[in-house]
C-alpha positions as CSV (number, residue, x, y, z in Angstrom):
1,X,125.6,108.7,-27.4
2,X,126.7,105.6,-25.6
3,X,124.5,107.0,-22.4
4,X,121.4,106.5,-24.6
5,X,122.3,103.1,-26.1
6,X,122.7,102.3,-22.7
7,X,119.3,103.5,-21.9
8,X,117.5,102.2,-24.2
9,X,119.1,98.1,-23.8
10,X,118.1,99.1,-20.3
11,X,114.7,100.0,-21.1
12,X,114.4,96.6,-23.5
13,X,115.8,94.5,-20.7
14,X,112.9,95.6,-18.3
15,X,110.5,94.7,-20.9
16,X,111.4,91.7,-21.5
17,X,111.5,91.0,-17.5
18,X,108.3,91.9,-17.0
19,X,106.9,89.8,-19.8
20,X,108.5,87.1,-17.5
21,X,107.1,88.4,-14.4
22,X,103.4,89.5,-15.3
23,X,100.7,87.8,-15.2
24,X,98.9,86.9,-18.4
25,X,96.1,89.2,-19.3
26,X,95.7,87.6,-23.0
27,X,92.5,87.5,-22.7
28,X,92.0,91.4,-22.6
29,X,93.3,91.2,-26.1
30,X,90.5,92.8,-27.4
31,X,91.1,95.8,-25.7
32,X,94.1,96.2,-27.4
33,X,96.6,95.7,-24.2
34,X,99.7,94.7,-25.2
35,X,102.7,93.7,-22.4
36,X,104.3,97.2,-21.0
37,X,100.6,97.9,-20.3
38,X,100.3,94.7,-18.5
39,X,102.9,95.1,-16.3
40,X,101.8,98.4,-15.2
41,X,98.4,97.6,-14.5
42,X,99.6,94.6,-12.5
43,X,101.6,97.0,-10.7
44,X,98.9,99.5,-10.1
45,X,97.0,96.5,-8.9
46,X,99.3,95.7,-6.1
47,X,99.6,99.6,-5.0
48,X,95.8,99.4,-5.1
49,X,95.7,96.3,-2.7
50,X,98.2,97.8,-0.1
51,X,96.6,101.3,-0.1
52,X,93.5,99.5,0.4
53,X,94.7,97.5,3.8
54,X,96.4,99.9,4.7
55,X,93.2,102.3,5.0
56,X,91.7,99.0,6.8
57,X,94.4,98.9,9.5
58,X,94.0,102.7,10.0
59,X,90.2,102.7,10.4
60,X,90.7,99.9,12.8
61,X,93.1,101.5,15.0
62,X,91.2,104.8,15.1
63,X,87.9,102.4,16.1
64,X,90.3,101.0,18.7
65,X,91.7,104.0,20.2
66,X,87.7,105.5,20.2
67,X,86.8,102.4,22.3
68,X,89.6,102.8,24.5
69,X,88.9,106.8,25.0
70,X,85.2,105.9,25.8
71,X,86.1,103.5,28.2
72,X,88.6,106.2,30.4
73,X,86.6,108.7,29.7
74,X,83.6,106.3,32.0
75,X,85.7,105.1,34.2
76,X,86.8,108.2,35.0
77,X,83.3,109.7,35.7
78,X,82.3,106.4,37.2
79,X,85.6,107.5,39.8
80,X,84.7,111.1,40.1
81,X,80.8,110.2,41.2
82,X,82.5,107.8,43.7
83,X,84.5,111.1,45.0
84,X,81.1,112.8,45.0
85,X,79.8,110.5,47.4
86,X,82.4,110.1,49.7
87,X,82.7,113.9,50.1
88,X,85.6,116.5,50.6
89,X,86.9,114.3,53.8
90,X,87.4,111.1,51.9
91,X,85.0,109.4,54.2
92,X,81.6,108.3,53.0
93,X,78.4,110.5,54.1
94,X,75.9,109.1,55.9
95,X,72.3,109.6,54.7
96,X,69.8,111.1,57.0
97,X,66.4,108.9,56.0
């Protein structure tokens, strides 16, 4: 019995912290909000807000490491037309005009 006393002073102490630590959403009064609600959806805000740069940074590394493909990918044809013309020898071939 103790355990749940325990648990429940718990429980009323982190209510009473996070009507320290939210921010004030009095005004969404109307929509019946009341402060264990507030907490949460400040919390869910701030999950929101780090999924969402996180998704940024993860696009931006993919675009990144596109570019960076695209860019071996031509130099390396760029290098093996350059082989092309020099022929099987390594020398270059001379053009009969």
């Amino acid at each position: 019995m103790e355990s749940v006393r325990q648990w429940f002073q718990d429980w009323s102490d982190a209510c009473e912290y996070a009507k320290e630590c939210a921010p004030d959403f009095s005004f969404l009064s109307s929509f019946t909000l009341r402060e264990p609600y507030t907490a949460l959806l400040s919390i869910l805000g701030a999950c929101w807000l780090l999924w969402a740069f996180n998704e940024r940074s993860i696009r931006r590394s993919a675009a990144a490491l596109r570019r960076q493909m695209a860019q071996s990918a031509a130099l390396s044809g760029a290098r093996d037309a350059l082989q092309e013309m020099k022929g099987p020898t390594g020398k270059e071939e001379k053009l009969a005009a």
